[in-house]
Structures are given as structure tokens and as C-alpha cells.
RODO-2510 file (C-alpha; in nm, 4 decimals, decimal comma):
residues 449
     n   res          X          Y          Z
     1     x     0,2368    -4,6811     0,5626
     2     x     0,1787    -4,4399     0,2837
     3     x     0,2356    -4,0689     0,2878
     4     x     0,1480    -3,9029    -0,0303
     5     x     0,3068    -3,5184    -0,0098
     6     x     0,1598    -3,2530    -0,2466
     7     x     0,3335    -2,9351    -0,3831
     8     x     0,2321    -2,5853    -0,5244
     9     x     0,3465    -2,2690    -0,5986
    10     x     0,2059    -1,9691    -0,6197
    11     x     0,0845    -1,8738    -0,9673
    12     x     0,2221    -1,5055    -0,9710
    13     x     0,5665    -1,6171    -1,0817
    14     x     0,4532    -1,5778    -1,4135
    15     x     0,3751    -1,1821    -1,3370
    16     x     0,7121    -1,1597    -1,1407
    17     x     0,9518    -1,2821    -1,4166
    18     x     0,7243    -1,0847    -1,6843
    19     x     1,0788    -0,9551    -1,7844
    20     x     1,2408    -1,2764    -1,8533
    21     x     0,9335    -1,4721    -1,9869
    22     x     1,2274    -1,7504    -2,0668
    23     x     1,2306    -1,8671    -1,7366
    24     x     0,8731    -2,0081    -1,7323
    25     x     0,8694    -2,1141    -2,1139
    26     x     0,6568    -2,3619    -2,2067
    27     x     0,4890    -2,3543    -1,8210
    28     x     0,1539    -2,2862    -1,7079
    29     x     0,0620    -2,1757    -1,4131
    30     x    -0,3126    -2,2573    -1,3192
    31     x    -0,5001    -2,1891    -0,9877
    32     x    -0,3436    -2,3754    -0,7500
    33     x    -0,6926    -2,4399    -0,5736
    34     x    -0,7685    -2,6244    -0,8981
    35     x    -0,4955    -2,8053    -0,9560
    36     x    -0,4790    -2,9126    -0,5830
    37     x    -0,8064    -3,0323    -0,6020
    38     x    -0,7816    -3,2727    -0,9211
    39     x    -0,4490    -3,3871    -0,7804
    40     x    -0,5839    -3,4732    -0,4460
    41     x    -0,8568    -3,6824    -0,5892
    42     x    -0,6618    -3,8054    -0,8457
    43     x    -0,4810    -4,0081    -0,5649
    44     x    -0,7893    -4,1190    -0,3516
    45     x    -0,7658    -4,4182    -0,1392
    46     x    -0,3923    -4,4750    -0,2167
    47     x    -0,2166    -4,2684     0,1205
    48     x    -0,2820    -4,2648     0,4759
    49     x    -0,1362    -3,9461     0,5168
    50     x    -0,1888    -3,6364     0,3093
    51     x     0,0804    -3,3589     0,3422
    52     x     0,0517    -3,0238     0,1587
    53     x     0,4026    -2,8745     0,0629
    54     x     0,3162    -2,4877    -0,0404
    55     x     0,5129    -2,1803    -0,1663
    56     x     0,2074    -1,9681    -0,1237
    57     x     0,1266    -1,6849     0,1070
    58     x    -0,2307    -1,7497     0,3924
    59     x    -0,4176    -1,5020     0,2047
    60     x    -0,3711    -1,4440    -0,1762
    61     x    -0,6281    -1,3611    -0,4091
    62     x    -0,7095    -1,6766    -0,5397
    63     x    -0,7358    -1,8176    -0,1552
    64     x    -0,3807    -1,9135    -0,0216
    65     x    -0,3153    -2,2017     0,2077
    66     x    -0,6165    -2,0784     0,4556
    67     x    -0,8571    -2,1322     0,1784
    68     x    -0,7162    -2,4462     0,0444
    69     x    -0,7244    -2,6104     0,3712
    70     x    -1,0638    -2,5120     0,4785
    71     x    -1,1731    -2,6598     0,0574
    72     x    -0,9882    -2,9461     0,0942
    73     x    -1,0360    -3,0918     0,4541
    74     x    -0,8240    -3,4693     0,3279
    75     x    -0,4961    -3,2461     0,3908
    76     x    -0,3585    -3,3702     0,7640
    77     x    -0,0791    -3,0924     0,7960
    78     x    -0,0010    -2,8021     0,5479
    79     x     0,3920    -2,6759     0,5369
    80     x     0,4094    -2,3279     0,3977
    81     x     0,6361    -2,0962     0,2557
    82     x     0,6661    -1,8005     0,0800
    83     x     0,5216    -1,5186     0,3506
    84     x     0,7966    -1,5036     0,5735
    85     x     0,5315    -1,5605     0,8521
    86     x     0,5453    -1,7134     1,1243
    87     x     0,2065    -1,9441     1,2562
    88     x     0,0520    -2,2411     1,3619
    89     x    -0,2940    -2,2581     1,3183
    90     x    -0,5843    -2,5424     1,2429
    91     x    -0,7916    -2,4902     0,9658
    92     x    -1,1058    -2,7283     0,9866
    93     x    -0,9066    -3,0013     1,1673
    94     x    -0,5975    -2,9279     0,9495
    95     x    -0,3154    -2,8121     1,0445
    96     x    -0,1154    -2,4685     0,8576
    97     x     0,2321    -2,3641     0,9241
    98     x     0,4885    -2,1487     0,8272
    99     x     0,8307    -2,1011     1,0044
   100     x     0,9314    -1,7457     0,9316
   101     x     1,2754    -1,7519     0,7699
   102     x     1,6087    -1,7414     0,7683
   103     x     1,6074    -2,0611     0,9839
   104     x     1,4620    -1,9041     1,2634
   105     x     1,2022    -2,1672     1,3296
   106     x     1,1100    -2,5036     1,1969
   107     x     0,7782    -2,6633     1,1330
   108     x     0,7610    -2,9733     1,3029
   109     x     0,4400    -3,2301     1,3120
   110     x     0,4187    -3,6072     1,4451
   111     x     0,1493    -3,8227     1,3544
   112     x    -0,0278    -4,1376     1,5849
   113     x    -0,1284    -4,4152     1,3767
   114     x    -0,3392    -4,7511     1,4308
   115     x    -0,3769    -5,0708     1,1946
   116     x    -0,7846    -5,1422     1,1937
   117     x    -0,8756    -5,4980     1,1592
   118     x    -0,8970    -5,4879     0,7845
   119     x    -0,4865    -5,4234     0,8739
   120     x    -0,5003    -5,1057     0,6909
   121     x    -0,3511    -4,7609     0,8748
   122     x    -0,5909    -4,5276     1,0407
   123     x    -0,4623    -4,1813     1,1346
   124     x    -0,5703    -4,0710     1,5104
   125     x    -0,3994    -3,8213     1,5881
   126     x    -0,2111    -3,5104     1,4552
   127     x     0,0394    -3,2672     1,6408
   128     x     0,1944    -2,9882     1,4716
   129     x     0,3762    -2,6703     1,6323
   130     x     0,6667    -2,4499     1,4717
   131     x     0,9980    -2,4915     1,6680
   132     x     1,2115    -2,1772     1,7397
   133     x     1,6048    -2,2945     1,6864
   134     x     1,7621    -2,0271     1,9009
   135     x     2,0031    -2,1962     2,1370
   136     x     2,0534    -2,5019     1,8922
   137     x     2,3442    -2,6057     1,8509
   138     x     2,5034    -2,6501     1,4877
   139     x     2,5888    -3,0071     1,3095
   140     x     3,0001    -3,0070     1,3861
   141     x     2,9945    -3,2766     1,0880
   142     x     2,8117    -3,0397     0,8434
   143     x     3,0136    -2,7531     0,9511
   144     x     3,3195    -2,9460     0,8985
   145     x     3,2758    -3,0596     0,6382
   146     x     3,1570    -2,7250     0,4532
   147     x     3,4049    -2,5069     0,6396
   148     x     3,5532    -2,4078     0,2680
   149     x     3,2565    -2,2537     0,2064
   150     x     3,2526    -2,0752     0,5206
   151     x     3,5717    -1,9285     0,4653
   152     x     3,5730    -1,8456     0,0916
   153     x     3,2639    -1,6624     0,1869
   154     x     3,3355    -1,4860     0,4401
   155     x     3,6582    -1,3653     0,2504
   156     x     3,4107    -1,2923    -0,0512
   157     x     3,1998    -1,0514     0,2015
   158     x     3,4753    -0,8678     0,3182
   159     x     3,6409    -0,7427     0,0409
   160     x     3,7267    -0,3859     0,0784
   161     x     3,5489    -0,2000    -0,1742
   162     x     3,6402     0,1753    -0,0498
   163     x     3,5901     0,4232     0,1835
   164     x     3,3106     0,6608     0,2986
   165     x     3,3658     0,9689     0,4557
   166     x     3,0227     1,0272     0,6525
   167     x     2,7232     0,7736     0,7667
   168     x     2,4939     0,7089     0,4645
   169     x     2,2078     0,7806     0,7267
   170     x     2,2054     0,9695     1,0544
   171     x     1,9263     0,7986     1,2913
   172     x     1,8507     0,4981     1,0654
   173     x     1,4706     0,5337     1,3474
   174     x     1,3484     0,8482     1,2618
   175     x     1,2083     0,8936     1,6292
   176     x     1,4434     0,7233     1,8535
   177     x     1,8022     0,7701     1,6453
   178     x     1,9039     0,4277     1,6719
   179     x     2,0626     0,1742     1,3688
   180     x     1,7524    -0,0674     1,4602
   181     x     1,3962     0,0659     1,3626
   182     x     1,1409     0,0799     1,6361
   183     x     0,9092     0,3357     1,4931
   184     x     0,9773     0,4677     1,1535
   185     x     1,2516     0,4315     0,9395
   186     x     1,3475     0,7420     0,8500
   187     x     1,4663     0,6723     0,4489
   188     x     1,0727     0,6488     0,4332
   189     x     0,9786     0,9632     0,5769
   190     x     1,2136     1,2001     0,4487
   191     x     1,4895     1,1832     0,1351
   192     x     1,8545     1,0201     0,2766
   193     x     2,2113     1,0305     0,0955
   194     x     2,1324     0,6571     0,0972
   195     x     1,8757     0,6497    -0,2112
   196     x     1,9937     0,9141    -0,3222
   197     x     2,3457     0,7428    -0,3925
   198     x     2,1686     0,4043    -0,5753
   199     x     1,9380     0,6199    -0,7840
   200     x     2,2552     0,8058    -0,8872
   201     x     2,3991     0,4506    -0,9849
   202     x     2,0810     0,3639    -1,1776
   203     x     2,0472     0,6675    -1,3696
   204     x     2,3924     0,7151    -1,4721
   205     x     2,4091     0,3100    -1,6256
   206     x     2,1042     0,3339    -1,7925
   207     x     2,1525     0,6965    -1,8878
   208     x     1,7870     0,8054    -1,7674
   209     x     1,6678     1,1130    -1,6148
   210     x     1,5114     0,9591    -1,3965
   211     x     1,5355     0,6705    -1,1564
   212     x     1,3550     0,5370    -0,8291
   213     x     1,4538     0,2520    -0,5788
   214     x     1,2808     0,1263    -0,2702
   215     x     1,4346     0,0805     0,0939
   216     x     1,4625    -0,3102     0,0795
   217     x     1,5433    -0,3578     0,4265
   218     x     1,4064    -0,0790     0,7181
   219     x     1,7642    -0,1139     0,8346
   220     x     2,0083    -0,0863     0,5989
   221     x     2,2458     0,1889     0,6083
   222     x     2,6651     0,1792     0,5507
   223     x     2,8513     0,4004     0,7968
   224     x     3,1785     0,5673     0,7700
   225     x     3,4912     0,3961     0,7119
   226     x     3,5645     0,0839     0,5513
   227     x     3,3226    -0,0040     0,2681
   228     x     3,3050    -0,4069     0,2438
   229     x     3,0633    -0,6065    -0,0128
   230     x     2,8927    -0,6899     0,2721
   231     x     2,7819    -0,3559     0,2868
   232     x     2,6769    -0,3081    -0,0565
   233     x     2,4455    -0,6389    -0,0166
   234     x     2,3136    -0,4758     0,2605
   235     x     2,1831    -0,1282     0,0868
   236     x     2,1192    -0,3871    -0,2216
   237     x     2,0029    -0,7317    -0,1003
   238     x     1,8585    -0,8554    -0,4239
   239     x     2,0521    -0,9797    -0,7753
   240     x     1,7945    -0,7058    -0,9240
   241     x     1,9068    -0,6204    -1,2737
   242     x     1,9042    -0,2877    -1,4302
   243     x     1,6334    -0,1844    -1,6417
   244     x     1,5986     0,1804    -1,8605
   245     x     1,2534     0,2464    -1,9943
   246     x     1,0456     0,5114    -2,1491
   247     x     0,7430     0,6091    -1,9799
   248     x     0,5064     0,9081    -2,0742
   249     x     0,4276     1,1760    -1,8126
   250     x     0,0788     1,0707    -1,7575
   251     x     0,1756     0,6953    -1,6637
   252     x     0,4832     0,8383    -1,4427
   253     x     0,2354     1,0837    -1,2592
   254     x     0,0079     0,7292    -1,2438
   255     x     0,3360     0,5182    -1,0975
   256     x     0,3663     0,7960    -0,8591
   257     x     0,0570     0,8489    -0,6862
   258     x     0,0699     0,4713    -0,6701
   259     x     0,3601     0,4716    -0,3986
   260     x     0,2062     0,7559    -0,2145
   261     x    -0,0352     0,5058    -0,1127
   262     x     0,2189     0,3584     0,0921
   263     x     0,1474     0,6371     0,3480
   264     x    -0,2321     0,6293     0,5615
   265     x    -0,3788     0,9929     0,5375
   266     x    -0,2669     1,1713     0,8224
   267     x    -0,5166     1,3443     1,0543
   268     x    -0,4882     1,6040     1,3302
   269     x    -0,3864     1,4677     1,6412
   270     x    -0,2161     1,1950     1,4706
   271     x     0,1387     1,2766     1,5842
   272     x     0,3583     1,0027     1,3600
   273     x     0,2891     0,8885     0,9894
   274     x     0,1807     0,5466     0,9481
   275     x     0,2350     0,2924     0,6632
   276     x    -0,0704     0,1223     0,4928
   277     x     0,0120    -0,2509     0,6252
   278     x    -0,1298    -0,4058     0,2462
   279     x     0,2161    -0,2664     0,1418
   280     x     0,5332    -0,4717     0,1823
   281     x     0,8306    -0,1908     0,3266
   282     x     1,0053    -0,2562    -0,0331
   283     x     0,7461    -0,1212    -0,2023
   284     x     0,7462     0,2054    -0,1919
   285     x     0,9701     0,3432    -0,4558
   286     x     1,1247     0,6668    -0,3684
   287     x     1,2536     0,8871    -0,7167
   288     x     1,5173     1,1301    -0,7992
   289     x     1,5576     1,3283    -1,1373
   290     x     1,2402     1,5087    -1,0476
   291     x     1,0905     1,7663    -0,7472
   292     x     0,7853     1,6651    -0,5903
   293     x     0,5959     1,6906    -0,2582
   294     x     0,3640     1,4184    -0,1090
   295     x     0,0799     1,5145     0,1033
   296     x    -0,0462     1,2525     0,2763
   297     x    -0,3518     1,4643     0,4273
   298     x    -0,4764     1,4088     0,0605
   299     x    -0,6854     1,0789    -0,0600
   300     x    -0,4541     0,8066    -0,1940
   301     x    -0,4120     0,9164    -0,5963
   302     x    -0,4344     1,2978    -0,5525
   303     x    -0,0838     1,2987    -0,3007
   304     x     0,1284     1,4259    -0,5585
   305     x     0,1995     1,7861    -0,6066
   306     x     0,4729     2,0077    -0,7560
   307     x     0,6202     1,7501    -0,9382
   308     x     0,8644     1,8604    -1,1670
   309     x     1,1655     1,7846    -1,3876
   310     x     1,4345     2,0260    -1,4798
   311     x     1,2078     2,2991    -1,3152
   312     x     0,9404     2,1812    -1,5641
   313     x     0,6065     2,0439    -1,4431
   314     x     0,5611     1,6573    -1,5719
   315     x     0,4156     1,7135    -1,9059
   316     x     0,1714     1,4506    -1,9086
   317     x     0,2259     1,3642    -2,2702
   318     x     0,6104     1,3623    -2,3292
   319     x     0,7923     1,0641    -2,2437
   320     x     1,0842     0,9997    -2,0019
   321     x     1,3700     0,8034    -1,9633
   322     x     1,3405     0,5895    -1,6256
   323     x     1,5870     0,3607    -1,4538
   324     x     1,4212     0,0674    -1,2292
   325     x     1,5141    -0,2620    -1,1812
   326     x     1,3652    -0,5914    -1,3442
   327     x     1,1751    -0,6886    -1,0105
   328     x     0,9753    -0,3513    -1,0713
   329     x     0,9480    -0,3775    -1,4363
   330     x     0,7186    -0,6589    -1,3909
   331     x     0,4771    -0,4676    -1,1978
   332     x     0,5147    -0,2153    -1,4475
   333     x     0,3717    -0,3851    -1,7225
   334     x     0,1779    -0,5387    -1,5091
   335     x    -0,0424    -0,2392    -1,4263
   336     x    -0,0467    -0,1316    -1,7541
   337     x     0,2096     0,1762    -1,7284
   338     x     0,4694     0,0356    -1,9308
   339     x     0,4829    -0,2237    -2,1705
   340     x     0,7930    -0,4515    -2,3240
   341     x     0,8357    -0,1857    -2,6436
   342     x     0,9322     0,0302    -2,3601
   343     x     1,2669    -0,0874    -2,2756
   344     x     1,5793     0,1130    -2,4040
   345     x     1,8022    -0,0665    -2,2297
   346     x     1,8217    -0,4112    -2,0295
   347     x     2,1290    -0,4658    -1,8244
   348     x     2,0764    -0,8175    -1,8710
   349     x     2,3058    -0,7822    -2,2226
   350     x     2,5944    -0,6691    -2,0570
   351     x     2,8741    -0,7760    -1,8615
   352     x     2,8084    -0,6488    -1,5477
   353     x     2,4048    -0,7490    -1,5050
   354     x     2,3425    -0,7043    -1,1547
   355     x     2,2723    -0,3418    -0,9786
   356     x     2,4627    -0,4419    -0,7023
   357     x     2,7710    -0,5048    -0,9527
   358     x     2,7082    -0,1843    -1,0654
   359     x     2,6998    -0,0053    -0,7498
   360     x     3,0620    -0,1591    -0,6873
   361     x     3,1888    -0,0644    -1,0097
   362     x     3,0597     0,2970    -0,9881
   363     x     3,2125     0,3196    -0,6693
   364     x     3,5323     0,2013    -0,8184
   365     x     3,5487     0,2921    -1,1507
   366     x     3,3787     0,6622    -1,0919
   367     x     3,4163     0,7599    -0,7567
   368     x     3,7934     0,5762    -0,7351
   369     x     3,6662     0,4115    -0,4494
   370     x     3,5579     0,7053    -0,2310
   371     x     3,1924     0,8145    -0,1520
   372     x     3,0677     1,1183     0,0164
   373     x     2,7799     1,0826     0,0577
   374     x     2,5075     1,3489    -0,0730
   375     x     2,1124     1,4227    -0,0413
   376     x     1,9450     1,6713    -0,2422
   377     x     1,6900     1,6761    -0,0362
   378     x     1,4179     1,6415    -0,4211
   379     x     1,1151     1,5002    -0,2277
   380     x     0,9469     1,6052     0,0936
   381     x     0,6095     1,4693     0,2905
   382     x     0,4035     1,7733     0,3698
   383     x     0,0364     1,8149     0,4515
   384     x     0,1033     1,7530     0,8118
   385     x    -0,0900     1,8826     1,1010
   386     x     0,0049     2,0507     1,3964
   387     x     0,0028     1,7652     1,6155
   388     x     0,2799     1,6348     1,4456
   389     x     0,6059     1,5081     1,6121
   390     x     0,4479     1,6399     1,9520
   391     x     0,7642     1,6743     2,1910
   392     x     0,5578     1,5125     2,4839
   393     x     0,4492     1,2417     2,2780
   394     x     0,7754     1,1722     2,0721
   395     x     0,9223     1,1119     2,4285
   396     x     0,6554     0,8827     2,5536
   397     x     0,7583     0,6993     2,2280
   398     x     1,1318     0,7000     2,2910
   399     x     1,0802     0,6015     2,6461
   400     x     0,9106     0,2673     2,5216
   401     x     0,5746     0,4092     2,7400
   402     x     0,3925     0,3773     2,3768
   403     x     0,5172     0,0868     2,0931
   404     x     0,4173     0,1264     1,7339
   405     x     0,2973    -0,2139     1,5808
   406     x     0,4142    -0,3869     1,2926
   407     x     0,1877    -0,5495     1,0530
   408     x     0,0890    -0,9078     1,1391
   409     x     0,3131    -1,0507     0,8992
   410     x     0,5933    -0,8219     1,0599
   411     x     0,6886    -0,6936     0,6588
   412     x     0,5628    -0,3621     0,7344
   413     x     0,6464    -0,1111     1,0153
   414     x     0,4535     0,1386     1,1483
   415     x     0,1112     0,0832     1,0440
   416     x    -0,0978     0,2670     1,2838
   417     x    -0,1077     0,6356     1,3867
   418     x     0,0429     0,7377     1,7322
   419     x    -0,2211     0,9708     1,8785
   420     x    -0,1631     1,3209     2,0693
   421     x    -0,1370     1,2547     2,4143
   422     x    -0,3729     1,4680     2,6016
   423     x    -0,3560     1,3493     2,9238
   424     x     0,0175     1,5985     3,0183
   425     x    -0,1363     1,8856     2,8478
   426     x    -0,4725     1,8378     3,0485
   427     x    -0,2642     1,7970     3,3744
   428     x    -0,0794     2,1169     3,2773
   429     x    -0,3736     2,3113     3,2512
   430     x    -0,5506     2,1519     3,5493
   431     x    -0,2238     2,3380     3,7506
   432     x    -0,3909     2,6963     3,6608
   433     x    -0,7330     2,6069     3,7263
   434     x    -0,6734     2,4872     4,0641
   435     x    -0,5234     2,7725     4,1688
   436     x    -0,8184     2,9706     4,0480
   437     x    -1,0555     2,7636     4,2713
   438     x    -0,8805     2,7818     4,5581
   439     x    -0,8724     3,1563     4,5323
   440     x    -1,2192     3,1548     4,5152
   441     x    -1,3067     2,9264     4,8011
   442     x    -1,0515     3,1887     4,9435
   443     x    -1,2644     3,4945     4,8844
   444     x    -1,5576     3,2852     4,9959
   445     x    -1,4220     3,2199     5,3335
   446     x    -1,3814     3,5779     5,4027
   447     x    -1,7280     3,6505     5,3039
   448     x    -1,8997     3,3990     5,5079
   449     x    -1,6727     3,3683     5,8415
***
């Protein structure tokens, strides 16, 4: 039996590590759709089983796995990555799946063969579904065997770092309070000690006056007391190095509105801000080193306003020191608002490489290993209407009576609008109008007794 297995990665690696183009030297990286397509015919008539093997999102713009496996029908089962989805669909009698991550599921599929009477193997029959592996045990010979790496990592996490004096974020949900968001996470809605704090780490290694970071996980926070690494990877989950770069005030303004797409325009009777679910949640950069207002009852690229530095409106054609990380960069120079001449300083060169690294050494070295924390409250959503964070509403919300959705791809919370609830405030006015017609049929009893 012959199973000939197929793999591809997305082609946008090259636009990712734009910033370190010596990690793809000497690579190409053409359509995968292509390539997929030569290869698969390149092996005609030599497997009996075709299995695709993808690093590549459903839907990207040159097709994703969807689109290969409705081109390319001789695929039997597709295993994807990349997404961080989870599904199990079939694709014109192919099978796509993708088992979230972090081990959470597995993709499992079984095949039913038959020898024909030329003695060669003809496939029947395909199962696939993705296996959830909550309640599984774990391997006592694997975990015995790498029990040193257990421990020396769990020692590694736990290092004591230093001490904070006061929760990085109070009410990590911006509706409900709680460490776990439900609704909205409130470093997205409104300026926290939390960005504040890695912004000031940026700016003060790559001596900018200006610096923005995004909110890489909805839940992150650090709360008084002991400060562990494990804490610090949890505000800073990626090995993102530090970049400084000089951008001019037009391109910054550009960069700007560009995040404040991350918020749907807000309406009256909308009573909670949704996210625009084409965004992934660590996406929207949030600044500091400069004063500025969104209003998100504006169109997407006229949201900015009041943006200044020093108590200086952005002049549009004087350039700017900015501190972002290498992840960011890329998309940068991607869309055109910076390019490689740019770069003043790449932590890359030094010692310490990592912004995580330097967030402990700040901490250490600066702070002597005591934060408290601060916001300066720089940035503020406004434009709201009046319906906004309606008590009778907020409380249907916190109740669980009404549940905002998550994008499909669960990567982005809060994507639609919770609507004023009229039915209370019709009920409370209902109370005065009944007493007013039953004063009336009052007054009419008397008249006609």
C-alpha cells in the first residue's frame, strides 16, 4: 500500500520575517495552489492514498486549504495547521481538518481499503473527525522519561523576578470584572498600567518617543505580589525583538488610523463596542508618547483626532522616533510606511535581544525589582452614543441573559454590537399608561351607570 503525503506552507513567511530576510535566503516561496498542483501530478498513478500536510489558514488570499481541496479533488484527507481553528469539514468528497492548538484536539482519519482483481489497492472509504484529548491520560513512559525537563522548567518559570505593589489591571472583562474575558477586554477599550508599563520598556531601550504594543493575549494581566517569569511570558508571550525606527508624521497618522479599524463604528442603541472580526485581538497596537482620541462613530481612516506629541499636533512632515517590535516591523514595510533605511536601532545586535529580556532587566536593573504600576491615561475611545453601557443592559450581560460572540475562528472577541434593550424600558412606561386607562374607564363608568 502506498501513501504519498504532501506538504505546504503558507507563502507569507517571506512578509513575516521581512526583518530578518536571512532566514529564508536563497528560498522561494510560490503559490502553494501551484506548487500543489505540479506536485500532485507529478506523482500520478504511484499512491493509493493522497494526504495533504498544510501550515495554511481555510481562507487566505491565494485560496487556503478550502480552495485547494475543492481544485484538487485526488487529496483523500487534508491535515491543517496554522489557524488555530478548530473543524472538520468535507470539501468535494475530501476531507479538511484542523485541531485547534495547544494539544487540545487531534485530527484523526482511518481509511477502508480493497485489492481489485488487477491486485492493486482501491480506496472505499474515508473517515475523518478531530478528537478532543480532555480526560486523556498522559504517556507515564514519556513523562518519565522527560521529567528533567519538567522540572528544570518549571524552576525556569518561577523565578522570582520582583514585586508589584497593585494589579496591573483591575477587571481584566471590562463588563463583568472578572480575570477571564467574556465580553470585552478592557486593555482594548480604555488605556491600562499594563501597556502602559511595556511601552515604557520599549521606548526607554530603543530611546524613541514613541512606542506602541498590542494586547497579545485578551487575558493577560500580573497581579500584586510576587512577580515570576511566568508572568512576564504572560504580558509578553512572543521572543519579539526590539525594533527603533523613524517614521514621518504623515505615515504615523497612516499606522494609526490603521488600528482604529480594529473597532466597528458604533451606532446609537448599540450599547457595547465591537471588534471588526478580520482583525486578530493582537493586532491592534495601542501607543504612548503621544495624546490622541479615537472615535469610532467615525468611518474607519478618519478615527483619529487630537493626536499630539509633547502638546504638539503630529506634524505630518517631521519624523519620529518609534519603538515596535520585529513581528510589526514586517507589516510596516510591508504597507509601505516604513522601509529598512528606517531602522535606528535593531535589538537583534545586542546582548539582550528579546523584549521580554528586556522587560526583566528593566524591572531589575531600573526599577530594582519593584513596579508600581502607572497609567497615564494618553488615549481615550470617544464618539459614543447615549445608549452606551446602558445599566439595564450591562446587567442582562453580566447575568449571562445575553452572550457576546467570538469570531468563528475564536481569535477575536467581541465582534458584534450588544443592542439597547427596549423591552424593560417599554414595560416601565407601560406601568404609567395603564394607570391612565384605567382612570379613564373610571370616569367612564360614572358617566354611563
Amino acid at each position: 500500500m502506498r501513501i504519498a503525503i504532501i506538504g505546504a506552507i503558507t507563502p507569507f513567511i517571506k512578509i513575516w520575517e521581512a526583518s530578518n530576510p536571512d532566514h529564508f535566503k536563497n528560498l522561494n516561496f510560490p503559490n502553494p495552489l501551484d506548487s500543489i498542483k505540479q506536485t500532485v501530478k507529478s506523482i500520478e498513478g504511484q499512491y493509493d492514498i493522497l494526504v495533504g500536510a498544510f501550515h495554511i489558514s481555510r481562507n487566505e488570499s491565494f485560496g487556503g486549504t478550502f480552495k485547494i481541496a475543492e481544485a484538487i479533488p485526488e487529496f483523500d484527507v487534508i491535515f491543517a495547521g496554522h489557524e488555530h481553528a478548530l473543524y472538520t469539514e468535507n470539501i468535494n468528497g475530501t476531507w479538511v481538518l484542523e485541531p485547534k492548538c495547544f494539544g487540545s484536539h487531534v485530527s484523526f482519519a482511518t481509511f477502508d481499503l480493497k485489492k481489485n482483481e488487477e491486485g492493486k489497492w482501491k480506496l472505499t472509504k474515508t473517515n475523518a473527525e478531530t478528537i478532543s484529548t480532555k480526560g486523556v491520560n498522559s504517556s507515564e513512559v514519556i513523562m518519565n522519561k522527560f521529567k528533567w525537563v519538567h522540572d528544570m522548567s518549571i524552576d525556569y518559570i518561577n523565578l522570582v523576578i520582583g514585586e508589584i505593589k497593585s494589579d496591573f489591571i483591575n477587571g481584566v472583562d471590562y463588563i463583568t470584572g472578572n480575570d477571564i474575558v467574556t465580553t470585552m477586554p478592557r486593555a482594548q477599550i480604555e488605556d491600562t498600567a499594563l501597556m502602559d508599563f511595556i511601552n515604557t520598556v520599549q521606548t526607554f531601550y530603543a530611546k524613541s518617543e514613541i512606542s506602541a504594543i498590542a494586547l497579545f493575549n485578551i487575558n493577560q494581566n500580573v497581579k500584586k505580589g510576587q512577580l515570576k517569569r511566568k508572568d512576564i511570558i504572560n504580558i509578553y508571550k512572543y521572543d519579539n525583538t526590539l525594533r527603533g525606527v523613524n517614521i514621518k508624521g504623515e505615515n504615523l497618522l497612516r499606522y494609526m488610523e490603521y488600528m482604529a479599524g480594529y473597532y466597528q463604528t458604533i451606532e446609537e442603541g448599540d450599547v457595547t463596542i465591537a471588534f471588526n472580526p478580520k482583525y486578530r485581538a493582537y493586532d491592534l497596537d495601542l501607543f504612548s508618547g503621544v495624546n490622541y482620541d479615537i472615535d469610532i462613530s467615525q468611518p474607519v481612516g478618519s478615527r483619529i483626532k487630537n493626536a499630539k506629541i509633547n502638546g504638539k499636533p503630529i506634524d505630518k512632515n517631521a519624523t519620529y522616533k518609534l519603538a515596535s517590535n520585529n513581528y510589526r516591523f514586517n507589516q510596516l514595510v510591508t504597507n509601505n510606511y516604513l522601509t529598512f533605511d528606517d531602522v535606528y536601532y535593531n535589538s537583534e545586535n545586542d546582548a539582550t535581544s528579546t523584549i521580554r529580556d528586556f522587560i526583566i532587566k528593566y524591572i531589575q536593573e531600573e526599577l530594582n525589582g519593584v513596579i508600581d504600576p502607572v497609567c497615564d491615561n494618553n488615549w481615550k475611545i470617544i464618539g459614543l452614543p447615549k445608549s452606551f453601557n446602558d445599566s439595564e443592559t450591562i446587567e442582562r450581560i453580566k447575568n449571562g441573559e445575553i452572550q457576546i460572540p467570538f469570531s468563528d475562528d475564536g481569535r477575536t472577541p467581541n465582534v458584534s454590537p450588544v443592542k439597547l434593550v427596549q423591552k424593560n424600558n417599554l414595560s416601565k412606561l407601560s406601568i404609567p399608561i395603564i394607570f391612565i386607562i384605567l382612570f379613564i374607564l373610571l370616569i367612564l363608568c360614572f358617566i354611563f351607570k
